[in-house]
C-alpha positions as CSV (number, residue, x, y, z in Angstrom):
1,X,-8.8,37.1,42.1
2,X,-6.4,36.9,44.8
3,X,-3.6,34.1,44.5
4,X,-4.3,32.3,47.1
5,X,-7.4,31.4,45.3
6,X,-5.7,31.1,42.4
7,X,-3.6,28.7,44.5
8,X,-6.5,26.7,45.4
9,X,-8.2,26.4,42.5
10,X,-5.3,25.0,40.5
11,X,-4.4,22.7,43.3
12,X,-8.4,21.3,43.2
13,X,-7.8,21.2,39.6
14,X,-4.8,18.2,39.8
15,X,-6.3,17.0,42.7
16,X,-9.5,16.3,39.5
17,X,-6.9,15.1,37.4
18,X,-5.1,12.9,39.8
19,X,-8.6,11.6,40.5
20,X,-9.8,10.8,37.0
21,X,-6.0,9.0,36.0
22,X,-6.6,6.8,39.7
23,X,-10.0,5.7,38.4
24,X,-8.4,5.2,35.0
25,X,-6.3,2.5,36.3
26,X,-8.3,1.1,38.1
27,X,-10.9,0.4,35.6
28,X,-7.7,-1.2,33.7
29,X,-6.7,-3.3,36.4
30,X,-9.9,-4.7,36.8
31,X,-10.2,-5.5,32.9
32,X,-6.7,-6.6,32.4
33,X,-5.6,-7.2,35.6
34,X,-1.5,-8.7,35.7
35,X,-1.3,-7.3,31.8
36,X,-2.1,-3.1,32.8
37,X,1.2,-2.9,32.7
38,X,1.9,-4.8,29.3
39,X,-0.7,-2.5,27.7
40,X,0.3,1.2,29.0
41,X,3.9,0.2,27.7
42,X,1.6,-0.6,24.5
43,X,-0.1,2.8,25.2
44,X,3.1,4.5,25.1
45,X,4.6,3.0,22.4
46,X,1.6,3.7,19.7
47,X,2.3,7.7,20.3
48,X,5.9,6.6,19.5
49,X,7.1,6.5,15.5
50,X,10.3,6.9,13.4
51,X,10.5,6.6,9.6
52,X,12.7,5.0,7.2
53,X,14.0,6.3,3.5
54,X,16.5,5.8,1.0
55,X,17.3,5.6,-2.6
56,X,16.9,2.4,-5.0
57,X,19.6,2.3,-7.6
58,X,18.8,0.4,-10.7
59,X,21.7,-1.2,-12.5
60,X,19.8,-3.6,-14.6
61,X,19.2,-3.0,-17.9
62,X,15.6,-4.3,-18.5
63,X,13.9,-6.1,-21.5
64,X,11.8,-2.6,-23.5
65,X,8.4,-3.2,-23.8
66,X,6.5,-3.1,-25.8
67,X,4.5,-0.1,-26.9
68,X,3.9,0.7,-30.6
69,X,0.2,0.1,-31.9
70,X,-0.9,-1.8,-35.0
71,X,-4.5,-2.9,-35.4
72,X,-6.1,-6.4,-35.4
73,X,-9.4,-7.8,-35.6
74,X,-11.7,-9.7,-33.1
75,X,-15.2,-9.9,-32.7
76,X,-15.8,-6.6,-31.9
77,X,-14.1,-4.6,-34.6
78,X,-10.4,-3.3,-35.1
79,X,-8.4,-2.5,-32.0
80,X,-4.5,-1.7,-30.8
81,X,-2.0,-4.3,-31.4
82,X,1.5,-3.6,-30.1
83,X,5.2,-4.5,-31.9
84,X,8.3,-4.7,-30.1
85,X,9.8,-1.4,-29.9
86,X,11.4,0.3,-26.8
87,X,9.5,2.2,-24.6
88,X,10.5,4.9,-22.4
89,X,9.8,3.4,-18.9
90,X,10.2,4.8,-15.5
91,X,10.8,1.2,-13.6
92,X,10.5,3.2,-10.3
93,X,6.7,3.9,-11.2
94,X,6.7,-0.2,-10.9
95,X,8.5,-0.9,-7.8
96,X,6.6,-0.9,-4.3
97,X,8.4,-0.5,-1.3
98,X,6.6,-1.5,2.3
99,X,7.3,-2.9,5.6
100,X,6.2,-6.3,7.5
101,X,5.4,-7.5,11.0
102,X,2.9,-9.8,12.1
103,X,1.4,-7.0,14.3
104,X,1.0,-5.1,11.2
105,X,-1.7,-7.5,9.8
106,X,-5.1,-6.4,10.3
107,X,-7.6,-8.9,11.9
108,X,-10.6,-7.6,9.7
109,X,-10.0,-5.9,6.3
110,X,-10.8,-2.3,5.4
111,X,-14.2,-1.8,3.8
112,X,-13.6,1.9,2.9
113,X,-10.3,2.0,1.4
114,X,-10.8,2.8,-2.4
115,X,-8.2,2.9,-5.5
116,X,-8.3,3.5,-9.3
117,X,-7.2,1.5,-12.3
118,X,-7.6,2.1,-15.9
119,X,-8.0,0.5,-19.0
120,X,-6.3,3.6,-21.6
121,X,-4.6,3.5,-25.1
122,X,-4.8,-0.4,-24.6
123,X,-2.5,0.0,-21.2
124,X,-3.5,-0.7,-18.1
125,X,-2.7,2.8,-15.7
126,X,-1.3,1.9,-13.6
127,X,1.0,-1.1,-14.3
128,X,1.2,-1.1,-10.4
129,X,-1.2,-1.1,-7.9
130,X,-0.1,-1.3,-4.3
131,X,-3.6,-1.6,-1.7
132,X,-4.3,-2.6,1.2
133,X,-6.1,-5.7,2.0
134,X,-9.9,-4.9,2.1
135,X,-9.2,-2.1,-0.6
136,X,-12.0,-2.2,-3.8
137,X,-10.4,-1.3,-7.1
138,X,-12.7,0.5,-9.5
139,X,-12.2,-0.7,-13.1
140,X,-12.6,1.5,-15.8
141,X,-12.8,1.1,-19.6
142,X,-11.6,4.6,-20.9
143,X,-10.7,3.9,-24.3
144,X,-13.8,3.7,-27.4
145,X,-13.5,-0.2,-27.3
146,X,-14.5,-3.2,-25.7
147,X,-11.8,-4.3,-23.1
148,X,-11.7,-7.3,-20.4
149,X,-10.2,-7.6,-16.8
150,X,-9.6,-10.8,-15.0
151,X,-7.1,-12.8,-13.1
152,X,-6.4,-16.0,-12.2
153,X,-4.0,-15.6,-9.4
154,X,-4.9,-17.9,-6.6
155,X,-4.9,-14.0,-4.4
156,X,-8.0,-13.0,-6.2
157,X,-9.3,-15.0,-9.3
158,X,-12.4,-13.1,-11.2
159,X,-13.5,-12.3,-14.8
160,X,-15.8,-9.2,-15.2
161,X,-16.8,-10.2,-18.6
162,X,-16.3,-7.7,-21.6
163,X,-17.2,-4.1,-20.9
164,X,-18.0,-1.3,-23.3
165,X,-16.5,2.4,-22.7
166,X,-17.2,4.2,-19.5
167,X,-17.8,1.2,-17.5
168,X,-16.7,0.8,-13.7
169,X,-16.7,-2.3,-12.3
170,X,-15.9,-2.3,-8.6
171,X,-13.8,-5.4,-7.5
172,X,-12.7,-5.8,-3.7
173,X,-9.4,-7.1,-2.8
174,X,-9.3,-9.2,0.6
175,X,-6.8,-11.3,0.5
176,X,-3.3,-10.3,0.7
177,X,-0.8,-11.4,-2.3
178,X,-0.3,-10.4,-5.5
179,X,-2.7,-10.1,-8.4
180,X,-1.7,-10.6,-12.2
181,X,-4.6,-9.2,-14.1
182,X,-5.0,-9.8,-18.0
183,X,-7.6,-8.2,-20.7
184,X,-8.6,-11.4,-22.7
185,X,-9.2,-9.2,-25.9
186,X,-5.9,-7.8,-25.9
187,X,-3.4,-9.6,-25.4
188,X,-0.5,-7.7,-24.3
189,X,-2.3,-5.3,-21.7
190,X,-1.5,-6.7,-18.2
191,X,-0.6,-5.3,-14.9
192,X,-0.4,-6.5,-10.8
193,X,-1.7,-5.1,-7.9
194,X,-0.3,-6.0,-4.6
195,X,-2.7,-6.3,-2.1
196,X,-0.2,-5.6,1.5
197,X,-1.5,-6.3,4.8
198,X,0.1,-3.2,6.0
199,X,-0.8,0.4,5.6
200,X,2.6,1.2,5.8
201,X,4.2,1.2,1.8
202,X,4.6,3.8,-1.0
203,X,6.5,3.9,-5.1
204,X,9.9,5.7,-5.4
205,X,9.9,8.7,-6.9
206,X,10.9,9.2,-10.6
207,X,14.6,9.7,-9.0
208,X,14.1,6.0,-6.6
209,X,13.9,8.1,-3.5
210,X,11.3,6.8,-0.9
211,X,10.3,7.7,2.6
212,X,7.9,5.9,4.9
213,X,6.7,8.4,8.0
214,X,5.3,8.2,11.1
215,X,6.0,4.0,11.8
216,X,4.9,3.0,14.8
217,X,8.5,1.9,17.1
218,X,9.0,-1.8,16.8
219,X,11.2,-4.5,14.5
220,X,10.2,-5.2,10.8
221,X,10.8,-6.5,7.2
222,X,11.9,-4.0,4.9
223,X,10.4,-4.8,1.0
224,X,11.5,-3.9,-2.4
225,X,9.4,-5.3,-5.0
226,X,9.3,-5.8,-8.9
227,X,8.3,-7.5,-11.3
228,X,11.6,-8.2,-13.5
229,X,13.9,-7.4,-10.5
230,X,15.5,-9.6,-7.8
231,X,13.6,-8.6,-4.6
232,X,14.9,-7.3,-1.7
233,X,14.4,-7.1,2.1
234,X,16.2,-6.5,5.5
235,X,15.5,-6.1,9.0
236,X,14.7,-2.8,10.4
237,X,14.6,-1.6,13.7
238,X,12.1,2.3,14.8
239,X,13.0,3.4,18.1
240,X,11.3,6.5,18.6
241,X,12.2,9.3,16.7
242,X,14.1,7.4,14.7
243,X,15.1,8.4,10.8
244,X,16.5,5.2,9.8
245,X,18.2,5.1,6.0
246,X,18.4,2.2,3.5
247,X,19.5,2.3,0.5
248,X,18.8,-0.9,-2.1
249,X,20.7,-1.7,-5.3
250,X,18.0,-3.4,-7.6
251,X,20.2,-5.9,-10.7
């Protein structure tokens, strides 16, 4: 092929190209009219994203729970009862950091999301449970005794009623808050799941490092949550390509 046909054909190439953009925004400007603009800035800006990490530093020393087992009665035989003796806890496995904006909150809640939570050696696993709103939690009764999940937390108030061992009980979470769930045959088992209307959170490591990638550029709240702790927050700023760093001291 010779290049002046090579020539042409790319030339009738961008000449498609310039064609298809042209009829692009056109079809834009006569859905959106004055706002095209406004919305390929928008355009742009969704293929734009920074991150933020850090490190929490714990310098509270925290109430042990409780974890060693006794037994007691009820009205369906002997199960676990707990004393107070200290437990070996990682308190980063129970902190959940995430970010806020009102353009972060969803205006219908996922239906496919899934998550897991437990009901083992009398514990609930895990203690924390960060979702998204929409997200269903399966319950399940692993241990070879009755247990019991409910709530009522004004998020999400339920009672599944008392369950024998292997049963999952699908509960769906679409309200965002937070959720204190209970086990009304054992007393001591409890745990929370934060239901976030963003998709944008994650636990520290066993270490309190955290890193939260690919945020889409804009302003938001930065969130350190736990139970026991003093929570924190500041405003953070992703410009594109952005590796912001915050560091949190949790007392």
């Amino acid at each position: 092929m010779s290049g002046d046909v090579q020539l042409s054909l790319l030339c009738n190439e961008k000449i498609r190209k310039s064609e298809r953009m042209n009829k692009f925004l056109v079809i834009l400007w006569l859905c959106f009219g004055c706002n095209t603009i406004s919305l390929l800035k928008v355009l742009a800006q969704e293929q734009q994203t920074g991150s933020v990490r850090g490190k929490i530093d714990i310098r509270a020393i925290l109430k042990p729970d409780i974890v060693s087992r006794d037994m007691r009665s009820h009205s369906y035989g002997m199960t676990p009862m707990t004393h107070s003796i200290e437990s070996k806890v990682n308190e980063y496995a129970n902190m959940v950091i995430y970010i806020e904006s009102k353009d972060l909150k969803q205006e219908k809640p996922k239906t496919n999301a899934k998550a897991l939570m437990d009901q083992r050696n009398a514990e609930f696993i895990p203690h924390v449970l960060p979702i998204q709103r929409g997200t269903v939690v399966d319950f399940v009764n692993r241990d070879n005794t009755y247990h019991n999940v409910f709530s009522l937390s004004p998020t999400k108030k339920f009672n599944i009623g008392r369950r024998p061992t292997g049963e999952n009980v699908p509960i769906q979470f679409d309200k965002e808050g937070i959720v204190h769930v209970f086990c009304d045959i054992h007393s001591h088992m409890y745990a929370y799941i934060l239901v976030l209307d963003s998709p944008y959170y994650v636990q520290p490591d066993e270490h309190g490092n955290y890193s939260l990638e690919s945020i889409p550029v804009g302003v938001y709240t930065l969130k350190v949550w736990h139970e026991r702790f003093t929570n924190r927050e500041r405003m953070i700023t992703i410009t594109p390509d952005a590796h912001i760093i915050e560091n949190f001291v949790m007392e």
